[in-house]
C-alpha positions in Angstrom: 0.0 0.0 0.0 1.6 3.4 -0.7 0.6 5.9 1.8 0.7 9.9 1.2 3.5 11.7 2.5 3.1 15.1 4.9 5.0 17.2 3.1 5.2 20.4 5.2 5.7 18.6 8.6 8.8 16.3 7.0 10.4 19.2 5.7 10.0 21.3 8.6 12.1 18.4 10.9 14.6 18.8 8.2 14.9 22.3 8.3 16.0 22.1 12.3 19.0 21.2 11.1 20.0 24.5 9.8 22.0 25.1 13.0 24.2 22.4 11.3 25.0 23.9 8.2 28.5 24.8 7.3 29.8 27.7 8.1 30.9 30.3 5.5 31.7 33.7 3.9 28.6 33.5 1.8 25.0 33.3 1.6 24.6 29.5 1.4 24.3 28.5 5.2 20.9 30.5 5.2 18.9 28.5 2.1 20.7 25.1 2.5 20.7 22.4 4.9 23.3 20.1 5.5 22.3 16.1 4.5 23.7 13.7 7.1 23.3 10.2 6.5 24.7 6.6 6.4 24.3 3.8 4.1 24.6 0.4 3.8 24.0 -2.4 1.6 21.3 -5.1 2.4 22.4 -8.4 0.8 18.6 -9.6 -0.2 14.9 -8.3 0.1 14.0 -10.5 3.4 17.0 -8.8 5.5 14.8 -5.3 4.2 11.7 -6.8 5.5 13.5 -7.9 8.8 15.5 -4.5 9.4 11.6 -2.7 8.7 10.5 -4.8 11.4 14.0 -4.6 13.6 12.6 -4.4 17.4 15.4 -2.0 18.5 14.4 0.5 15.9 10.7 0.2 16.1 11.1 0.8 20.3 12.5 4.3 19.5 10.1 4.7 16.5 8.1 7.7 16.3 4.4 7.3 16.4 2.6 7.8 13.2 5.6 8.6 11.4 5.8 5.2 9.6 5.3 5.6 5.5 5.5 3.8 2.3 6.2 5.8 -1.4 7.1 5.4 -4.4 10.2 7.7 -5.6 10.7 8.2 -9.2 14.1 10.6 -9.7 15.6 11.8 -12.5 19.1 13.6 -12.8 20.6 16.3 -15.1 23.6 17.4 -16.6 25.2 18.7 -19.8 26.1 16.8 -22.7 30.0 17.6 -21.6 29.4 16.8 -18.2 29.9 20.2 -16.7 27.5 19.4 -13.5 29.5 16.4 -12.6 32.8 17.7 -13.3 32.2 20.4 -10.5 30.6 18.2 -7.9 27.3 19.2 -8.4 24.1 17.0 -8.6 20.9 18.6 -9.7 18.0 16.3 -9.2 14.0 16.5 -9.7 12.2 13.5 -7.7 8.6 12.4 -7.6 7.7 11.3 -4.3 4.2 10.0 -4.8 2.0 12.9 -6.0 4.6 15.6 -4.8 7.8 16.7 -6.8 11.0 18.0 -5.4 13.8 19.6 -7.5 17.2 19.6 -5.6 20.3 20.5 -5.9 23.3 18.6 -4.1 26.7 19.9 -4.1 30.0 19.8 -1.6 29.9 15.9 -1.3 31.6 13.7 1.5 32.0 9.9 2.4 33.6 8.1 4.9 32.8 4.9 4.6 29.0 4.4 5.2 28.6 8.3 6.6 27.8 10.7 3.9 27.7 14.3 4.0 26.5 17.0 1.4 24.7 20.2 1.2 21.6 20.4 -0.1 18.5 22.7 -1.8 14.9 21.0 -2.0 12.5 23.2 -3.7 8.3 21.9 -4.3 7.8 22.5 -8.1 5.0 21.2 -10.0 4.2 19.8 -13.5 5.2 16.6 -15.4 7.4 18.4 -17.8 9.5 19.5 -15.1 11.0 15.3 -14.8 11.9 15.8 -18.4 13.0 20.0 -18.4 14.0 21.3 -15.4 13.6 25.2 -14.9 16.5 26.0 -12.7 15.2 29.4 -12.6 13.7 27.8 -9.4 16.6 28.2 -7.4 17.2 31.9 -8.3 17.1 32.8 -4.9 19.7 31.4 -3.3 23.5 31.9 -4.1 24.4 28.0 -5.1 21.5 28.6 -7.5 22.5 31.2 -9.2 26.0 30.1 -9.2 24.7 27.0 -10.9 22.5 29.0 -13.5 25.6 30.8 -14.6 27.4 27.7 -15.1 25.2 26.3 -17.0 24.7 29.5 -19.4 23.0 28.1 -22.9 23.4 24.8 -22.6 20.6 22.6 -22.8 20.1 19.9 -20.1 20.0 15.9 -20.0 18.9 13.1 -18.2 21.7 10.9 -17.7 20.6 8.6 -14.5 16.9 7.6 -13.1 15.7 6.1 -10.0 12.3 4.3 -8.9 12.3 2.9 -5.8 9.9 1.9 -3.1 11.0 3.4 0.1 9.6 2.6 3.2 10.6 5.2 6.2 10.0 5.9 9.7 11.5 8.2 12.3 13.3 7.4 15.5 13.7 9.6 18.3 16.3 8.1 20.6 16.2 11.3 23.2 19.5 12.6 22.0 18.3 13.3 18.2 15.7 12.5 15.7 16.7 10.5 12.4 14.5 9.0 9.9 15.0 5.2 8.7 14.5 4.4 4.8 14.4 0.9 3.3 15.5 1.3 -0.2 14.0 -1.5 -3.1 14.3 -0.5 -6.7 16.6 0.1 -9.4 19.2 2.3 -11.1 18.5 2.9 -14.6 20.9 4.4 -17.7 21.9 3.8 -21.2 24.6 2.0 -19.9 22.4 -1.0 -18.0 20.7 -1.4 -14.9 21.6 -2.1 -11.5 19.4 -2.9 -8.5 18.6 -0.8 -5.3 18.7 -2.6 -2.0 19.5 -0.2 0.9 19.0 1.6 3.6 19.7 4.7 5.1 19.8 6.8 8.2 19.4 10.0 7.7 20.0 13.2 10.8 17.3 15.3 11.2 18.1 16.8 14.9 20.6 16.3 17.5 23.8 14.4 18.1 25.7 13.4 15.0 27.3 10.9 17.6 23.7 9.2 17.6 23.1 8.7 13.8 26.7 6.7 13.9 25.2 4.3 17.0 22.2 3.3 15.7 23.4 2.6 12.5 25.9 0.6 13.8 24.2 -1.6 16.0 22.1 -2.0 13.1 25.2 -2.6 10.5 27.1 -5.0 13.6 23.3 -6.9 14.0 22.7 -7.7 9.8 26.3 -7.7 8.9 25.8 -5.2 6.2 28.5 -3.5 4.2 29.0 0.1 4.0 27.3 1.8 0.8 30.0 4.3 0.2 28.3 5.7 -3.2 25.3 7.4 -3.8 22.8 6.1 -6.4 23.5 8.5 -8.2 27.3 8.0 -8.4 26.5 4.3 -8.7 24.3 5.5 -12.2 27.2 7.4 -13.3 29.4 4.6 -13.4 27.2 2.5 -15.1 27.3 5.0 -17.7 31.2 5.6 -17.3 32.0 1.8 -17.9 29.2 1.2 -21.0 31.8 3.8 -23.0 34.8 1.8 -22.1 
């Protein structure tokens, strides 16, 4: 069953993080929030069933936060790569009946803990999954930083996404994080490649917390670190079809 997502209260937990931004000379820290999250790799679909059921999680689990959607993502770039090339990741995501363009930029990993800032901005329209109007993020510096870059050059898809996630919040009294189950697929002109994750992702508190629940999880299932993103994981497909 795929329930409907609440929109404005999910993105106002996110947005407590802005205390946790970087800190810098410019404008960013006020418009972006900092993603904090780690990954790993479940080895088969009934270890996702178990870990959505995992008694230590659901004892912490926040009531009525519990959800299931389907994600359909799509991600741009030039034709020369110029996104990529400058560590940039611009993304527009159906979650159910709501869409999302995003920009990701500044990227991190150690090991299964991934860090990157981050722009999420509610657009509407179908067209906007196959032509994105950056104009969107005029308002904030990274955007029109990323506008300029860009210039005339017309955008591509080069990666997509669907995937059935199933999420729920924790609160463990030192900081709030949200638990996904990932199932789907990676999908480019250079082949497909299955999703089968999950994720732990920092909305409030202790960044010491996100790393001991995961853990205990990761220790628990004997999962392996996910140290790319699906989306690097769709470039690569792409990167090794032209070899």
């Amino acid at each position: 069953m795929i329930i409907s997502i609440n929109v404005s209260k999910r993105e106002g937990l996110k947005r407590k993080r802005q205390g946790q931004t970087k800190k810098g000379t410019d404008e960013r820290t006020k418009e972006s929030t900092m993603e904090i999250e780690t990954k790993y790799i479940i080895p088969e679909r009934e270890t996702a069933d178990k870990l959505w059921e995992d008694k230590f999680l659901v004892s912490m689990e926040e009531e009525g936060s519990r959800e299931t959607l389907y994600m359909k993502a799509v991600y741009f770039d030039t034709e020369d790569s110029l996104l990529a090339k400058n560590d940039i990741a611009l993304r527009v995501r159906a979650e159910n009946e709501t869409i999302f363009a995003t920009l990701k930029w500044s990227g991190k990993n150690e090991g299964a803990l991934h860090t990157r800032e981050e722009i999420n901005i509610p657009v509407g329209g179908d067209t906007c999954m196959i032509a994105p109007d950056i104009s969107v993020f005029e308002e904030s510096e990274t955007g029109k930083e990323l506008i300029d870059l860009i210039g005339d050059k017309p955008l591509f898809s080069n990666v997509e996404t669907g995937v059935i996630r199933r999420r729920f919040r924790i609160d463990t009294g030192k900081a709030l994080i949200e638990v996904s189950v990932d199932t789907g697929e990676i999908i480019t002109d250079g082949g497909i490649e299955p999703i089968c994750e999950i994720e732990f992702e920092l909305f409030s508190g202790e960044e010491s917390e996100l790393e001991r629940v995961s853990e205990n999880v990761k220790e628990r299932y004997g999962l392996e670190p996910g140290e790319k993103s699906k989306y690097a994981r769709g470039l690569e497909l792409v990167s090794n079809a032209k070899k």
